[in-house]
C-alpha positions as CSV (number, residue, x, y, z in Angstrom):
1,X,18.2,5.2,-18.5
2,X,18.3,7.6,-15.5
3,X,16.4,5.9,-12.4
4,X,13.0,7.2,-10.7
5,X,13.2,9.0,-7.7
6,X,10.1,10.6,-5.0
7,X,10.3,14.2,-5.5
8,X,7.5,16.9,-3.6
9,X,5.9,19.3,-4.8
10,X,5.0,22.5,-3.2
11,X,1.4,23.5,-3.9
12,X,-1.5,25.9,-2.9
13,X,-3.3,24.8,-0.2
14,X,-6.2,22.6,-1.1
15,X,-5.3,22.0,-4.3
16,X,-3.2,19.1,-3.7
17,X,-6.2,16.7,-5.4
18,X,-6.1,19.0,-8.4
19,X,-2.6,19.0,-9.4
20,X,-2.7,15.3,-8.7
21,X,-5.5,14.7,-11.1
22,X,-4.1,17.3,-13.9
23,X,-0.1,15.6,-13.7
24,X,-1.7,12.6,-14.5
25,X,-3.6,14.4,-17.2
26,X,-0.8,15.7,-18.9
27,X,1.1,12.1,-18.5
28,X,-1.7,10.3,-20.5
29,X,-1.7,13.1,-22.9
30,X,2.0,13.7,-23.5
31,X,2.6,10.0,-23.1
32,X,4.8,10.2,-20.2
33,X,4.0,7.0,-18.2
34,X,7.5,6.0,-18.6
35,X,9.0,9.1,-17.1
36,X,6.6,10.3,-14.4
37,X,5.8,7.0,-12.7
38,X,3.0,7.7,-10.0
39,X,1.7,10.8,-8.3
40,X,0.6,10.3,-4.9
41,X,-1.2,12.8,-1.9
42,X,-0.3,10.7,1.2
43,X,-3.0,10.3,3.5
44,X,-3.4,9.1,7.2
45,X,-6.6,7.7,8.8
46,X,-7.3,9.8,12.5
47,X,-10.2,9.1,15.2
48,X,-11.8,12.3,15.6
49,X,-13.4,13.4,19.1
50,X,-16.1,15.6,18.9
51,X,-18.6,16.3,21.7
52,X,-17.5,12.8,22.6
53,X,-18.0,11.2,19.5
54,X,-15.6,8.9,17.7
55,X,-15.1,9.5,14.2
56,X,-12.8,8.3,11.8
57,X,-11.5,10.2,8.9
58,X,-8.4,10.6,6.5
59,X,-7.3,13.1,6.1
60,X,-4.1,14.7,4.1
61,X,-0.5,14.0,5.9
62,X,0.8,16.7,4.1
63,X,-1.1,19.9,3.3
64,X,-0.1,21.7,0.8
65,X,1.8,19.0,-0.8
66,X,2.2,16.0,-3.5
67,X,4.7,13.1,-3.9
68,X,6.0,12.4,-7.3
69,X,7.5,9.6,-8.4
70,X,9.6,10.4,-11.5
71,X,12.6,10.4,-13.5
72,X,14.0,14.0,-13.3
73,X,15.2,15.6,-16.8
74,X,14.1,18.8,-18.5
75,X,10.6,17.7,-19.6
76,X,9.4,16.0,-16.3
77,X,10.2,19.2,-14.9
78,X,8.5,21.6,-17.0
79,X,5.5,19.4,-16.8
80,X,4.9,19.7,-13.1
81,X,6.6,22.5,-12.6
82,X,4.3,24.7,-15.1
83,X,1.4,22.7,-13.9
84,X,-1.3,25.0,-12.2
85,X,-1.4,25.0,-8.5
86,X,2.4,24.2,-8.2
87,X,4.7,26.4,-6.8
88,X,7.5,24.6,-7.1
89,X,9.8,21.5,-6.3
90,X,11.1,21.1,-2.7
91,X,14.6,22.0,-2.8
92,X,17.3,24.1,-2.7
93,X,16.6,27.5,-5.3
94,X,15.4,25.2,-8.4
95,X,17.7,21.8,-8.2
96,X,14.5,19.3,-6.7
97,X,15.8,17.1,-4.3
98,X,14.9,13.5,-4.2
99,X,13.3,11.6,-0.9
100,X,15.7,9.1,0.8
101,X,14.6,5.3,1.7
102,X,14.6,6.4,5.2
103,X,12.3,9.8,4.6
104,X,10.0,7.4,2.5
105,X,9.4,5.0,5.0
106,X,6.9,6.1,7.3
107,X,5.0,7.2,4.4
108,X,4.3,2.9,3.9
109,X,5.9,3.9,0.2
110,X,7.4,0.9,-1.8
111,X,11.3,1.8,-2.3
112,X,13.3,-0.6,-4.5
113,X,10.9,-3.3,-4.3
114,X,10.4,-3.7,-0.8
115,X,7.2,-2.7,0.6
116,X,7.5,-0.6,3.6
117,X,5.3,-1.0,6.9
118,X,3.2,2.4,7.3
119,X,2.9,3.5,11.2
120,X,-0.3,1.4,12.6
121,X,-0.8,3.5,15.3
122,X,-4.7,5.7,15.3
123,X,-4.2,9.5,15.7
124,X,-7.0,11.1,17.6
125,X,-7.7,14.7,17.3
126,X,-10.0,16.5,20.2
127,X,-11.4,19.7,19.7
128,X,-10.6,20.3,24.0
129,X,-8.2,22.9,25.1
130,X,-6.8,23.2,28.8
131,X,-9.1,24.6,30.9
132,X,-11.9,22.8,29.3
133,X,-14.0,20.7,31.4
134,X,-14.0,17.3,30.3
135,X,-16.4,14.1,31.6
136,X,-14.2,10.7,31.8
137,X,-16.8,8.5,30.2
138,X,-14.5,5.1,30.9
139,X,-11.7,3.5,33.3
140,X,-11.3,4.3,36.7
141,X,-12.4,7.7,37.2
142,X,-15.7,7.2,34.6
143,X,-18.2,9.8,35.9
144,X,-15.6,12.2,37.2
145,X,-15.9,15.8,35.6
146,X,-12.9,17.9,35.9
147,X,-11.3,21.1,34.0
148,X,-8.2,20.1,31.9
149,X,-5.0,21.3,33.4
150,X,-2.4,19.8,30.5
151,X,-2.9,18.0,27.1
152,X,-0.4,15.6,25.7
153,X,-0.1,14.9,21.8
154,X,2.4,12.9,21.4
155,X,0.9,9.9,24.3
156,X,-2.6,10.9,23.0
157,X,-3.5,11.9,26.8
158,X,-4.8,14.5,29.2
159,X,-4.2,15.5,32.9
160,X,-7.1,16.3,34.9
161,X,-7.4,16.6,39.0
162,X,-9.1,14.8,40.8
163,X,-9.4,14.4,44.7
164,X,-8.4,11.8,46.3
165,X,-7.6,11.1,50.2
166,X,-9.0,14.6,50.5
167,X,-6.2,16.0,48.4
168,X,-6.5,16.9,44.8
169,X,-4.2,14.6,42.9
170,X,-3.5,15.2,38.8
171,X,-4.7,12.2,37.0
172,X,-3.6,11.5,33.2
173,X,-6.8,10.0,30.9
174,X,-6.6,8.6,27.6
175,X,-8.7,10.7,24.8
176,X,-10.8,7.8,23.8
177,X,-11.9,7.7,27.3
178,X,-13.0,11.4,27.7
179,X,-15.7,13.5,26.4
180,X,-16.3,17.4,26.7
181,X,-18.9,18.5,29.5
């Protein structure tokens, strides 16, 4: 028997629940647990910031998106490929592509019967731009209300200036430790 791979599937945006739900669907009603294994919509868990209030939310990795664990042939294909809201497999023209070990991994997706660690790290979105003035509400420079002069995603951080010595001197804040003014 031909082994079970991830596959994605491209889909409209927002309907990533819905194609999820009617695959599944279609696998209890064509009995096709055996060949289309698990369908998944990865999701990640992000703190929020808005107007200076922590909020924690999940929220899709992937818009626009599903994984599918499956063994490819002609059916499996025509299945979710003629499924509605799919517009097709990710791939080159109509050959799907499977998902290596090392693609699956940061998704915390069990490969070969080893469970994979999923990233622990919390994502925090802010609804600042630069320019923006901001109030640091913790740390050294709590109370301090500056304008944002640079905003950095990946270290989760802003700059702000701030004088010191007479002398304005950039500063770089954590997000959880700012609020808009």
């Amino acid at each position: 028997m031909a082994e079970a791979n991830w596959y994605v599937v491209h889909t409209y945006s927002g309907y990533e629940n819905k194609v999820k739900v009617d695959i599944e669907k279609t696998i209890e009603n064509r009995k096709l647990q055996d060949e289309i294994l698990e369908v998944r919509v990865p999701l990640e868990d992000v703190v929020e910031m808005r107007n200076g209030v922590k909020k924690q939310v999940s929220r899709k990795m992937f818009p626009g998106y599903v994984l599918i664990h499956m063994i490819m042939n002609d059916d499996t294909w025509y299945v979710v490929r003629n499924t509605r809201g799919v517009t097709g497999f990710v791939g080159p023209g109509s050959k799907p592509v499977p998902l290596t070990p090392a693609e699956m991994k940061p998704l915390g997706i069990q490969i070969g019967g080893e469970q994979q660690e999923a990233p622990a790290r919390e994502k925090v979105e802010l609804d600042i731009e630069v320019g923006d003035m901001i109030v640091v509400t913790s740390g050294a420079w709590e109370g301090t209300t500056s304008a944002v002069t640079t905003i950095n995603e990946s270290k989760q951080t802003v700059t702000i200036e701030v004088e010191m010595f007479g002398r304005a001197t950039s500063v770089e804040i954590d997000f959880l430790d700012i609020k808009k003014a």
